[in-house]
C-alpha positions in Angstrom: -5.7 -55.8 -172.8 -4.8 -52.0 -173.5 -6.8 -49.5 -171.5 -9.6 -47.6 -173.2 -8.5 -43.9 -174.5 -11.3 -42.6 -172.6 -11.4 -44.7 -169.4 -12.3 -42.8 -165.7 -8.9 -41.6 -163.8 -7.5 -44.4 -161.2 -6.3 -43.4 -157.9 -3.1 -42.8 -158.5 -3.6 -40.4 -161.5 -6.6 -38.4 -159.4 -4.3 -38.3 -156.9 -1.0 -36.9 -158.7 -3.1 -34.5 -160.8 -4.3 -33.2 -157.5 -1.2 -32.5 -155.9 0.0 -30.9 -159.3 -3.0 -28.6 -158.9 -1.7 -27.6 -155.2 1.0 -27.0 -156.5 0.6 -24.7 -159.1 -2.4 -23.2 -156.5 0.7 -22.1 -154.2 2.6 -20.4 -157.4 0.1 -17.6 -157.3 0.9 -17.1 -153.7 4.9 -17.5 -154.3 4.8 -15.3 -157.5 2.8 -12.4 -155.4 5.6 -12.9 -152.7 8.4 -12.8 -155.1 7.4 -9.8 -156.9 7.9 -7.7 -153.6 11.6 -7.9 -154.3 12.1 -8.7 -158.3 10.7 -7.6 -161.6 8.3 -9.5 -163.3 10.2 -10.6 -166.5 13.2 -11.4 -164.6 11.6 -13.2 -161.7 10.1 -15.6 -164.4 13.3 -15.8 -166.4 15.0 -16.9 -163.4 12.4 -19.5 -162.5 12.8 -20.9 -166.2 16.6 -20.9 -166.3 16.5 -23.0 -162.9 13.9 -25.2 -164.0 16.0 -25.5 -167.2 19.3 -26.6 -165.2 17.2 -29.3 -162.9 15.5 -30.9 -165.8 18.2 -31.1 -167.7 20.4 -32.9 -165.0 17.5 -35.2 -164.4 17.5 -36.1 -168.6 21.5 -37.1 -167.9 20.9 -38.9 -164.8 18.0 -41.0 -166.0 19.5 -41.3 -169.8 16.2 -39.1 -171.3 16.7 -38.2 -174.7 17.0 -34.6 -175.2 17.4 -34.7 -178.8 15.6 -36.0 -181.6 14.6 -36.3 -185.7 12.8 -33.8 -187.7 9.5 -34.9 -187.2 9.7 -34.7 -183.1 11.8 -31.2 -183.5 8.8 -29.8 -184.9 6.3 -30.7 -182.5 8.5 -29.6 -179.9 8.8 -26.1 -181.3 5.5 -26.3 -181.6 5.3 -26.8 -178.1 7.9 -24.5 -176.8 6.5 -21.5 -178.9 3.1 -22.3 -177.3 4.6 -22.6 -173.7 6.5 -19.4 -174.2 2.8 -17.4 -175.0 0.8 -18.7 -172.6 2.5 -17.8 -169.8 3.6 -14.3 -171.6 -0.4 -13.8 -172.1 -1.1 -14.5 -168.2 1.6 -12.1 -167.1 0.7 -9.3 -169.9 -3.1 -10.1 -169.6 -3.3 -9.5 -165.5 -1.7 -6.6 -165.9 -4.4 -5.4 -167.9 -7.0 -6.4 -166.1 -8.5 -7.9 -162.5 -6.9 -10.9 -160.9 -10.7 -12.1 -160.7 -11.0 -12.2 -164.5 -7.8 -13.3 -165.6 -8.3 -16.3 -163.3 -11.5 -16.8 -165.1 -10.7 -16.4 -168.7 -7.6 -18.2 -168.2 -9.0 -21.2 -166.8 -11.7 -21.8 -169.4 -9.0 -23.8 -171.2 -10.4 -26.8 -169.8 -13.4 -25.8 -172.2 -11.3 -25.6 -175.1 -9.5 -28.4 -174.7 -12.8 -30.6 -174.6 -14.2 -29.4 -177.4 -10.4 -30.0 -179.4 -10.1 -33.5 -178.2 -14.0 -34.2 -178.9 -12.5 -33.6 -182.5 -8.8 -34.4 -182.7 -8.3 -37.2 -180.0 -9.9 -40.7 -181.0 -11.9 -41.6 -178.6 -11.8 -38.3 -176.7 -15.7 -37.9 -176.9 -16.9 -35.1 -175.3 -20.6 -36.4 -174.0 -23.4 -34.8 -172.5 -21.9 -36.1 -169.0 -18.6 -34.7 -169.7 -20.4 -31.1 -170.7 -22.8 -30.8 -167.2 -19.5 -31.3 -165.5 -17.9 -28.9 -167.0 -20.2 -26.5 -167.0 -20.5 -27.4 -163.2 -17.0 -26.6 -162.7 -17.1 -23.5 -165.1 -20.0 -21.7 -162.9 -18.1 -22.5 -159.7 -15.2 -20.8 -160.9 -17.1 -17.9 -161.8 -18.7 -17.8 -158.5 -15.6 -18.3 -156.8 -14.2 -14.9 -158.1 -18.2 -13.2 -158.5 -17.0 -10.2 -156.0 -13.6 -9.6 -158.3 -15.2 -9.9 -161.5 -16.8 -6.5 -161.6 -13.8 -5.0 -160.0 -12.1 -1.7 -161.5 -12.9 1.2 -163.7 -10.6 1.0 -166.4 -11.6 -1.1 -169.7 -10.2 -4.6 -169.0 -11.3 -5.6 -172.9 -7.5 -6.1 -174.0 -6.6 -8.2 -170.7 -9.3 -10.5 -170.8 -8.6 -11.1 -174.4 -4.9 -11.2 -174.0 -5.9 -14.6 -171.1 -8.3 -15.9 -173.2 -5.6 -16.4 -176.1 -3.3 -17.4 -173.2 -5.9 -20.3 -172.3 -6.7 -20.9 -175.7 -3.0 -21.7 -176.6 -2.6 -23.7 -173.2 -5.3 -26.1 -174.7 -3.8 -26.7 -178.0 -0.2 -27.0 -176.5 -1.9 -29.6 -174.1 -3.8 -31.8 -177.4 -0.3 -31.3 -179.1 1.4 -33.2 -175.8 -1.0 -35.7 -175.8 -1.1 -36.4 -179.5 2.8 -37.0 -179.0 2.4 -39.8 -176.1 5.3 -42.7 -176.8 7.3 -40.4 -179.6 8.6 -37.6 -177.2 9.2 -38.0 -173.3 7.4 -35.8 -171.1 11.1 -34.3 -169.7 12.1 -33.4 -172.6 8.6 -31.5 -173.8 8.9 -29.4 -170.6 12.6 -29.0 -171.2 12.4 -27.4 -174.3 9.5 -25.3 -173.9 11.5 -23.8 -170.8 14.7 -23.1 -173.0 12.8 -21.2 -175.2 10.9 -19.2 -172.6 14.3 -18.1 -170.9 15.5 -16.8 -173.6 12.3 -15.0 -174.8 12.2 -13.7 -171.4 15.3 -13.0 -170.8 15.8 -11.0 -173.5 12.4 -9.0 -172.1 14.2 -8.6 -168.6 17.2 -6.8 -170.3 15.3 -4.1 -172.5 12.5 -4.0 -170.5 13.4 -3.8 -166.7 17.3 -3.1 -166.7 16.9 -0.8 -164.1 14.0 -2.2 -161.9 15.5 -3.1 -158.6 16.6 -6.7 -157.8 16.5 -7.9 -154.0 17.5 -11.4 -153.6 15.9 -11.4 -150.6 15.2 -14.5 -148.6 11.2 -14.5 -149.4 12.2 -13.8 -153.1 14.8 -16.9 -153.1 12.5 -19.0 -151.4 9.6 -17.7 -154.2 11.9 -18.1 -157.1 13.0 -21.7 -155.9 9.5 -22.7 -154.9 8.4 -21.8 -158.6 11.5 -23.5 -160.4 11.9 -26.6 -158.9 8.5 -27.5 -157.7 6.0 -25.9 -159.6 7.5 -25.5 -163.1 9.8 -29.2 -162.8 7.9 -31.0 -161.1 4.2 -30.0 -161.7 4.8 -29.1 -165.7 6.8 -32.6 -166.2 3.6 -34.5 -164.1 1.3 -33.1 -166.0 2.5 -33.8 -169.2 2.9 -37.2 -167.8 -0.9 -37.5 -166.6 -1.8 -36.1 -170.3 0.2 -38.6 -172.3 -1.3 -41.5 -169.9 -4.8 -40.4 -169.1 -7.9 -38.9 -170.7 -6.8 -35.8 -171.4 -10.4 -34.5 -171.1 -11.1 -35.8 -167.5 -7.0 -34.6 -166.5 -7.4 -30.8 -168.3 -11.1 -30.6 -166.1 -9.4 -31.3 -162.6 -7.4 -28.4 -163.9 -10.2 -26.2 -162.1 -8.7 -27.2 -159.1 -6.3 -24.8 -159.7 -7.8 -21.3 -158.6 -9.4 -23.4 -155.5 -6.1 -24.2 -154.4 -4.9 -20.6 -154.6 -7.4 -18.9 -153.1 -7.3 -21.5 -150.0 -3.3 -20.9 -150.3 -4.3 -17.1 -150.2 -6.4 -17.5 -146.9 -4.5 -19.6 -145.0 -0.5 -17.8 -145.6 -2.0 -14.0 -146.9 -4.8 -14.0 -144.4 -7.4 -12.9 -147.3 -10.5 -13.1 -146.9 -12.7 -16.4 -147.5 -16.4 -15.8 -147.9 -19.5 -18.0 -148.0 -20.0 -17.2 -151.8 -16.5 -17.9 -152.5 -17.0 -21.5 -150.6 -20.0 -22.0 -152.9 -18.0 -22.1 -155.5 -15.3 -24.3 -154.6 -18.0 -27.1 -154.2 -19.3 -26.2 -157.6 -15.7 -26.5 -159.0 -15.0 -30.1 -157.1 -18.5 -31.6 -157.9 -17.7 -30.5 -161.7 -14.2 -32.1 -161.7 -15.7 -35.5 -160.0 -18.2 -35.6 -162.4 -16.2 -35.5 -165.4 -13.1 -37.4 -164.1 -15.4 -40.1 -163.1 -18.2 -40.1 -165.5 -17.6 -43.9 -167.7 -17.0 -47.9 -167.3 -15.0 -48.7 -164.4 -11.4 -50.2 -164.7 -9.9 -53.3 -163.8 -8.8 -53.4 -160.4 -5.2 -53.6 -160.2 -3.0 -53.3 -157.1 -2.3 -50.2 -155.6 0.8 -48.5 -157.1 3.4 -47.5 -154.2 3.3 -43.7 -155.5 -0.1 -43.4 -154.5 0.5 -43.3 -150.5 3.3 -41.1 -150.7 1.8 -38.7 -152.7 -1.0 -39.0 -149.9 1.7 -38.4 -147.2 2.9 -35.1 -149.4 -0.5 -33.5 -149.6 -1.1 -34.6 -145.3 2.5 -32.9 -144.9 1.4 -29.9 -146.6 -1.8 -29.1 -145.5 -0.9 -29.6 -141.6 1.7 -27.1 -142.3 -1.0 -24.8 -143.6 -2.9 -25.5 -141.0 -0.2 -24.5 -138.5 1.0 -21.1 -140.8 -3.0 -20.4 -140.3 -3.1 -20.5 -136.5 0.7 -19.8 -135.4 1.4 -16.3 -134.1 4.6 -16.1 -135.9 5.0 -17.5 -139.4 7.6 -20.5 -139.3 9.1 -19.7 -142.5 9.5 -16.3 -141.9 10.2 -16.5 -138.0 13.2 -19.2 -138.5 14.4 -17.0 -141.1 14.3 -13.8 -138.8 15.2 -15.6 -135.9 17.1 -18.9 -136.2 15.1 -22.3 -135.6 16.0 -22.9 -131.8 14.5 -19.0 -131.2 11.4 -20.1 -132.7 11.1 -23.5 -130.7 11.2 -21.0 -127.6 8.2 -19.3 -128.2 6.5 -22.1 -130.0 7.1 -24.9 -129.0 3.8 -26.9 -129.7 3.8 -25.4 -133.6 7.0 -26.8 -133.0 6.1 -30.0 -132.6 3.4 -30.0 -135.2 6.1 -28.5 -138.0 8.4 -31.4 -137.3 5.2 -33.8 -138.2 4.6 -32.2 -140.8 7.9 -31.8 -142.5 8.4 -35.7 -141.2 5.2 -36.4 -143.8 6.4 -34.1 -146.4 10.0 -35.9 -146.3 8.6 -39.8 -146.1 6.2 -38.8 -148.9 8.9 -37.3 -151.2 11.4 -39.7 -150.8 8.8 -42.8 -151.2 8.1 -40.9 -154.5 11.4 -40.5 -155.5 12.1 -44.3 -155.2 9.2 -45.1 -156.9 10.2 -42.8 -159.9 13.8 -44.9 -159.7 12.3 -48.1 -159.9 10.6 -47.2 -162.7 13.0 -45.8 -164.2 15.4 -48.8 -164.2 12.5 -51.1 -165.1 12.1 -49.1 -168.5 15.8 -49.4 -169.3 15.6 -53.8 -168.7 15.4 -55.3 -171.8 12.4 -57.4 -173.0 12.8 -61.0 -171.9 11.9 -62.0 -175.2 12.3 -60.7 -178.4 9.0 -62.4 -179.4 7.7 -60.1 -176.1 8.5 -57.0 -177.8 6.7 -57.2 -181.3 3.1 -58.6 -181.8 2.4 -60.2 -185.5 0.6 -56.6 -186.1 3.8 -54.6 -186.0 2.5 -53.3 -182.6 5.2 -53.0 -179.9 5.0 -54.9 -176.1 5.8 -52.7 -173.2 7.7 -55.5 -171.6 6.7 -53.7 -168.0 3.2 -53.5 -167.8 2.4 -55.9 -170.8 0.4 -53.3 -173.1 0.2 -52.8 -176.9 1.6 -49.3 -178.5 2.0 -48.3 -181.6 4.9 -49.3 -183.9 7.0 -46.1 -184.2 6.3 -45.5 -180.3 9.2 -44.9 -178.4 7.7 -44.6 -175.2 4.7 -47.0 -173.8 1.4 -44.4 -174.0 0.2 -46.3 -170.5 3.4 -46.3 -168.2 5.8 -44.2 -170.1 9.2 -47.1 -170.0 11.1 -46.7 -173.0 10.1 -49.7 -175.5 
């Protein structure tokens, strides 16, 4: 029996959409780190061209098509062109205007993208439970940002506008993804839209910023990696996944998590300032996300998918290193960059201790994730037992891994994402 289009998020998706969320939480803090030593354009056309490289070595290594007919070439510009504006319309819009509003207008797509799906996604309903939540989340964000939000004395009109259409254009990319679930792998959605936007800014780095000064210094490596391989590969590619395979509704709300993330990332590595007001909000912004994410019939219980703990021991990792950044006297990153690790297990010794736990987490919980992304992988490419298994009398195609109908002309199962 297939899964219902509008069915609450399991554990494991609530849990991966989480971390994705942390992760793109910690981009705000690595792209304010990075632009201490690079441009803007070019920092971001580097981060593309990496992500770029990495994605497509992972499409060779796991046989992901890259290329495809007409029809899918189309969405995928689509997609790309889409991908390519938003994030020009952040970086354009926030220079135009407060961080607090940008954050704000940008992350009302989850808004948009509820009231698209309520009419272009079947089954995508948007109800009055969905709505409170949302607007739950929507005032906590607000809060979360009140003090910024007034901010300035210039006219921040053409920046707030300039996010909004950045937000707006995030939501229809995102129905656009989802719409293509089982035609067009989530790799190669990502991978494309990153082509186009390193060119696009690329070109923008050379007549813009030719002679803006470059330091590849070892913050900006470490911000420019950070955003390429981790945020950009690994969060865009999850996401697209968690659209494709979820609600897209109650995935696009969690979404709110976002600014949460990066203003808790701001306090704990920038030392910035963490008010009551501002923790106010974060509890408007969670309540709003469980509400919405949670809000319908309960699924059958199945068994626990093996991603689910690592992903648990990645977030543990990470937030015990956070922790430790927080109360150390020296920053670990920057101190065993300065200094050399065995100088920094001198003077720290017990943040030492708690760093090698830590990383030990972080390690076990990427590696378990890793092998359960293989496995997966090499259960998509095993033939169907049966040929009977693959075709029902409906012209409806088996996934022969978890047992689920999909349409026809699917190429890729819309609940676990094998190849069919």
């Amino acid at each position: 029996m297939g899964h219902s289009p509008d069915q609450p998020l399991d554990l494991f998706s609530t849990l991966l959409t989480i971390l994705v969320c942390a992760l793109w939480g910690g981009a705000f803090v690595a792209i304010k780190i990075g632009l201490l030593d690079l441009p803007p354009l070019g920092s971001a056309a580097l981060r593309f061209f990496l992500t770029t490289l990495v994605l497509l070595i992972w499409a060779r290594l796991q046989h992901v098509p890259l290329l495809y007919t007409k029809p899918e070439v189309q969405v995928l510009a689509v997609i790309a062109v889409l991908f390519f504006y938003f994030n020009l319309m952040v970086y354009l819009g926030t220079a135009r205007t407060t961080s607090g509003r940008a954050t704000v207008f940008f992350y009302t797509q989850p808004v948009f993208f509820a009231v698209l799906a309520h009419h272009f996604l079947a089954g995508d309903v948007l109800t009055l439970r969905k709505g409170c939540g949302l607007l739950f989340a929507m005032v906590g964000l607000v809060v979360l940002f009140l003090e910024e939000l007034g901010a300035g004395h210039s006219s921040t009109l053409l920046g707030d506008l300039l996010v909004l259409s950045g937000a707006l254009a995030t939501a229809v990319q995102n129905l656009i993804i989802k719409r293509a679930a089982g035609k067009i792998h989530p790799v190669a959605i990502i991978f494309w839209g990153t082509v186009v936007s390193t060119l696009f800014l690329g070109v923008g780095w050379w007549e813009f910023e030719q002679n803006a000064a470059v330091i590849f210094s070892p913050r900006a490596v470490a911000s420019v990696l950070y955003l390429s391989l981790i945020s950009a590969a690994f969060g865009f590619v999850g996401f697209a996944w968690l659209l494709q395979h979820n609600s897209a509704t109650r995935v696009t709300t969690l979404v709110f998590l976002v600014p949460v993330f990066g203003v808790l990332f701001a306090w704990l590595l920038l030392h910035e300032t963490l008010t009551g007001l501002q923790l106010l909000g974060v509890g408007g912004v969670c309540a709003g996300g469980y509400i919405v994410s949670s809000s319908g019939t309960s699924q059958v219980k199945e068994p626990l998918p093996k991603e689910v703990p690592a992903i648990a021991y990645a977030l543990l990792g990470l937030f015990i290193y956070l922790w430790a950044s927080r109360h150390s006297p020296y920053n670990p990153l920057g101190a065993i960059v300065a200094g050399g690790l065995g100088n920094y297990v001198l003077k720290e010794p017990f943040y030492t201790v708690i760093l090698l736990v830590a990383a030990g987490l972080g390690l076990l919980g990427i590696s378990q994730l890793v092998l359960g992304v293989i496995d997966r992988a090499k259960a998509a490419s095993s033939p169907p037992q049966n040929i009977h298994d693959a075709t029902s009398s409906t012209g409806q195609r088996f996934c022969s891994e978890c047992g689920k109908l999909n349409r026809e002309q699917a190429r890729f199962c819309g609940y676990c994402g094998h190849s069919l």
